[in-house]
N, C-alpha and C positions, 0 to 999 in steps of 0.2 A: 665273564659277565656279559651278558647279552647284551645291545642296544635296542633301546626300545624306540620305534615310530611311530608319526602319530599322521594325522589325513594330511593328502598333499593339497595344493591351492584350489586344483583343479578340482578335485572332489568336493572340497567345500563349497564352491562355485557353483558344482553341479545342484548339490544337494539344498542351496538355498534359491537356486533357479523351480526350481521341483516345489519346494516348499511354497514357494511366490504362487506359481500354476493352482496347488493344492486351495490356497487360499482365494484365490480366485474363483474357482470352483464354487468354495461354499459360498462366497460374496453374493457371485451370479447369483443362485439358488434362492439365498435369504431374500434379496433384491426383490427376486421374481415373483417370489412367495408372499411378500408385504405388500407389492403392487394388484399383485392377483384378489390379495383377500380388501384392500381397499375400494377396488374396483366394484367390487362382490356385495361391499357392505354399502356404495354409492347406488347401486342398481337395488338391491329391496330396500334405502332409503325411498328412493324417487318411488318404486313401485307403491308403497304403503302409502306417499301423497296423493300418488294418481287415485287407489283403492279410495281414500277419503275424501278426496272433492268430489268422484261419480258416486259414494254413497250420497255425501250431503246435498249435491245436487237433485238426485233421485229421489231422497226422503223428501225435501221440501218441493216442487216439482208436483209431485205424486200429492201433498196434500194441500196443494193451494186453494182458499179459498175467494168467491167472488164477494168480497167486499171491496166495495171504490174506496180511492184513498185522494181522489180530486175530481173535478167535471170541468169537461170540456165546455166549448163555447158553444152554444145550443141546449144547454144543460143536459149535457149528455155523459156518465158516472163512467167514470176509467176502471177497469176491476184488475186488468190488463195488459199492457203494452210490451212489445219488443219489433226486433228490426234484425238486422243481421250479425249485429255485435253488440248486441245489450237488451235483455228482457228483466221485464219489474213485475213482481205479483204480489201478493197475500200468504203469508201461511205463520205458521207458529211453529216456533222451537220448541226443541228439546229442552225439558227443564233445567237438565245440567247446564246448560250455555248461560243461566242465569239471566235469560230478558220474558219479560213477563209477556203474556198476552198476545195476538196476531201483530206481526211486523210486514212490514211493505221490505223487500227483498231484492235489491238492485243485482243481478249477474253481469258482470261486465269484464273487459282488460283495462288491465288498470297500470300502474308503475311499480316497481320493484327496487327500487332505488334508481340512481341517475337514468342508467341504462337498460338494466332488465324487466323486461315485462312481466305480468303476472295475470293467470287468472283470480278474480276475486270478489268478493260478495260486499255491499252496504247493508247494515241491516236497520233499518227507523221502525221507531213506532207507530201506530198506525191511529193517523189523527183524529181528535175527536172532535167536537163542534165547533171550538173555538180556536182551532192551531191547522195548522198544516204539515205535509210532509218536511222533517228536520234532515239532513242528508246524517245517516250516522257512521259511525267509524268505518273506516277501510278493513275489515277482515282477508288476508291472501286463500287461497283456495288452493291454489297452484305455481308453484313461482316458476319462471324457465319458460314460458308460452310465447309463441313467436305470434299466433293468430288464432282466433276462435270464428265458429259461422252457427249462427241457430239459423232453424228454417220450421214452419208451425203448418198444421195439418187440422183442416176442421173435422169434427166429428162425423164418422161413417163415411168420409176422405180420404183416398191415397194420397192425393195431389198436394204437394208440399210447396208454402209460398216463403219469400226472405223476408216477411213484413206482417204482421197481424193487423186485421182489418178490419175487426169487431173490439173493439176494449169494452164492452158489456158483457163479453162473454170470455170464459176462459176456451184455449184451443183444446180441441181432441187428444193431440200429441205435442210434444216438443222434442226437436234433433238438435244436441249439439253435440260439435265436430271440436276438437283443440288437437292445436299444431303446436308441437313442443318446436323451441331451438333448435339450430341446425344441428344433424346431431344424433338428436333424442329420437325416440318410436315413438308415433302418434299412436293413441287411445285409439281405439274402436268408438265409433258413433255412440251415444247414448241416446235412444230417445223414451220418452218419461211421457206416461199419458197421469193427466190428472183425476183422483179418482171420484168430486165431486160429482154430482148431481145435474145437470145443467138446472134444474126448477129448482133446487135446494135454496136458492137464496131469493127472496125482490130487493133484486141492485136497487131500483128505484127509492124504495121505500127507507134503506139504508142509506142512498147516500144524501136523506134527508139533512144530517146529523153536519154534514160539510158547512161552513160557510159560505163558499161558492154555489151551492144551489137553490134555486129561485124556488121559494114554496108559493 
């Protein structure tokens, strides 16, 4: 009768040392592989944001119209304004956003919760004889922006200023610049020429309808 043996300590040692490495292996792998496609799916999230604030920037931009929506001191009709970190115009939405009618259009950085900033749009209606500009909700555009710069170009203009200096009249061009968080790749410049008319509207004669204008 033969004696039969079975693995000695060291073998089994071996072979559960080997099996540990084996597992290890696929850990790494799986690991590396969930982080890679997170990473993946964090980068054409963000991408698809960036693609949708320089759309909606660019649609609304491109059809701004010159209707005032207050007058200055002189009775002089605002159609217009920005500065280096906030421009306000005229234009109308897309019907899907469900707001009826031309709105006044704040672009600004605004707050993201405690900490993170954001680019982001107000959108008000655009007052009629009896009201004035109502500040309306905060729409985000971009969350994750550390700083924005516009800079406005008059018509048949290269020369780019940080401050618009006509509000009777819409600019030539408009440049804005967004600096994501530290971190992030900044966009490429947009800049957005409006496609109005310059004589397509008498601001005057519009911004009869204001309260603040002296008839």
């Amino acid at each position: 009768m033969k004696a039969t043996h079975g693995f000695s300590l060291m073998e089994v040692l071996a072979a559960l040392a080997l099996l540990a490495l084996l597992l290890l292996g696929v850990y790494s792998g799986v690991r590396s592989t969930t982080l890679s496609v997170g990473h993946g799916s964090s980068l054409i999230a963000r991408i698809d944001e960036v693609r949708a604030a320089r759309e909606f920037l660019r649609r609304q931009l491109s059809s701004a119209t010159a209707l005032p929506w207050k007058v200055l001191d002189g009775n002089t009709p605002v159609v217009f304004e920005g500065d280096a970190s906030h421009v306000r115009f005229v234009s109308t939405l897309p019907g899907y956003l469900g707001k009826l009618g031309p709105q006044v259009i704040e672009i600004g950085l605004g707050k993201d919760g405690e900490e993170d900033r954001a680019l982001e749009a107000r959108l008000s209606p655009l007052p009629g004889s009896q009201a004035k500009v109502v500040d309306g909700a905060q729409d985000i555009l971009l969350p994750h922006v550390s700083s924005i710069r516009l800079r406005y170009s008059r018509r048949g203009s290269s020369a780019w200023q940080d401050r618009w200096g006509e509000p009777m009249v819409l600019p030539g061009a408009v440049e804005i610049t967004v600096v994501p968080e530290e971190g992030g790749d900044a966009w490429p410049a947009l800049i957005v020429a409006p496609r109005q008319d310059p004589d397509a509207t008498d601001v005057r004669s519009a911004a009869r309808r204001l309260p603040d204008f002296v008839r």
